[in-house]
C-alpha positions as CSV (number, residue, x, y, z in Angstrom):
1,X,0.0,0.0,0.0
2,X,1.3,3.6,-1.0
3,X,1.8,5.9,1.4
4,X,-0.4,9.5,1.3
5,X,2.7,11.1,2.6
6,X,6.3,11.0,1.9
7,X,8.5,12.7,4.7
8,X,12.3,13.6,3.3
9,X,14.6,13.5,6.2
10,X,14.8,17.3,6.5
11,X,10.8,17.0,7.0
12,X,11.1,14.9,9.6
13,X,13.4,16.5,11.6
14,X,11.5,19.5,10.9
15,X,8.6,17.7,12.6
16,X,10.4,16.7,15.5
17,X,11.4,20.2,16.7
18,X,7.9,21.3,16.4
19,X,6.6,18.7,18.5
20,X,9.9,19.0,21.0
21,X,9.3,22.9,20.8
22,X,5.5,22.3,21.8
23,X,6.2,20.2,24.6
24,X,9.2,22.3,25.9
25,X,6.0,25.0,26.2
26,X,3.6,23.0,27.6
27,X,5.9,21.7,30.0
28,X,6.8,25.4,30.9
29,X,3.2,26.7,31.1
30,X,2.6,23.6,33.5
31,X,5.4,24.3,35.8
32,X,4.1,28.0,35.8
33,X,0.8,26.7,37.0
34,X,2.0,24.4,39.4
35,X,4.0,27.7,40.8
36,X,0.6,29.5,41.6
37,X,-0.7,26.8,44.0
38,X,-0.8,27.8,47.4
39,X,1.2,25.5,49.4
40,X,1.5,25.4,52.9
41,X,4.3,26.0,55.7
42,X,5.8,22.5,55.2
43,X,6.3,22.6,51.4
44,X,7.1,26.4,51.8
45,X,10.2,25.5,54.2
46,X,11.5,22.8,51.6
47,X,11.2,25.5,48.9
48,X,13.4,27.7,50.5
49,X,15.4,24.8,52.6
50,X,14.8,26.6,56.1
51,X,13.0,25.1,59.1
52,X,9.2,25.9,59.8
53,X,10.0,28.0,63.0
54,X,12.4,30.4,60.6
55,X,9.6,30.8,58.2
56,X,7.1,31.6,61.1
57,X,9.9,34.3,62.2
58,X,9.9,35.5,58.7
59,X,6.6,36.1,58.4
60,X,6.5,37.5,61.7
61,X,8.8,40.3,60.4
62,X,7.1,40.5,57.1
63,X,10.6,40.0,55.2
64,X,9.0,36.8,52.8
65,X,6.0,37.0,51.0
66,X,2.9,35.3,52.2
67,X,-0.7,35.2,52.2
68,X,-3.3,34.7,55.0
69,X,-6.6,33.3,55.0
70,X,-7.8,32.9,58.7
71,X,-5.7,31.8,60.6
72,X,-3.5,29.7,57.6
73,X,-1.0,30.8,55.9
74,X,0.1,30.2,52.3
75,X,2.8,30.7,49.7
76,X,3.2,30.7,46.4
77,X,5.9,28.8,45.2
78,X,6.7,31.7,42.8
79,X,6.8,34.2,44.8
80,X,9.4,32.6,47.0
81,X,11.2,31.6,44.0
82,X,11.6,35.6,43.7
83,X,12.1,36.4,47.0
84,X,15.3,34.0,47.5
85,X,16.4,35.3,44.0
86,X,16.2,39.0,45.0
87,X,18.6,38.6,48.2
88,X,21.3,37.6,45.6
89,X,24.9,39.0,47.0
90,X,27.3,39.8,44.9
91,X,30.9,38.2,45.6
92,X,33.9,40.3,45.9
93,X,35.3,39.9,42.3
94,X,32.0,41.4,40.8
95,X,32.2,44.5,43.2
96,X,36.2,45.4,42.7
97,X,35.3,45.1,38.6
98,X,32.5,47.4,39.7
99,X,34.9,49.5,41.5
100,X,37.6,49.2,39.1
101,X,35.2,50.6,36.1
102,X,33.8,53.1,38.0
103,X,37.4,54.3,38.6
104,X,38.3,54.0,35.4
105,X,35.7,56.2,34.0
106,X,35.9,59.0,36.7
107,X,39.7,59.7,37.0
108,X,40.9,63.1,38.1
């Protein structure tokens, strides 16, 4: 029996991204949505890999973000995502180039 299509090689290959692009974004859009689901203390302090009681204190100080709905609270796995990447330090070697350019540019 004759085939109704013929794929080349280049066709094929050509196929294959598509479908591996497609599921690259699914795959993202579902990690996204899994990021939005409030999660409680427990998952919260494996998230950010501190104990329960230092989350408490945190929240207690209002220095992570959180939500409250009675008396629970809840996360968003996002938002702490965020909040660890926001207290990113810069190491010495990044602040002496920052240093040494800002020298560079302003000499007397």
């Amino acid at each position: 029996m004759d085939s109704l299509f013929e794929f080349t090689d280049e066709g094929i290959k050509y196929l294959a991204k598509l479908i591996s692009d497609q599921l690259k974004d699914n795959m993202m859009v579902e990690r996204k949505l899994e990021q939005e689901i409030p999660i409680g203390i427990d998952e919260a302090a494996k998230t950010v890999n501190k104990s329960k009681y230092t989350l408490y204190s945190l929240v207690a100080k209002n220095k992570i973000p959180y939500h409250k709905q009675g008396k629970h609270l809840y996360f968003l796995k996002s938002e702490l995502i965020d909040w660890i990447k926001a207290g990113k330090r810069e190491n010495k070697a990044s602040i002496q180039n920052e240093v040494d350019e800002y020298l560079l540019k302003n000499q007397i």
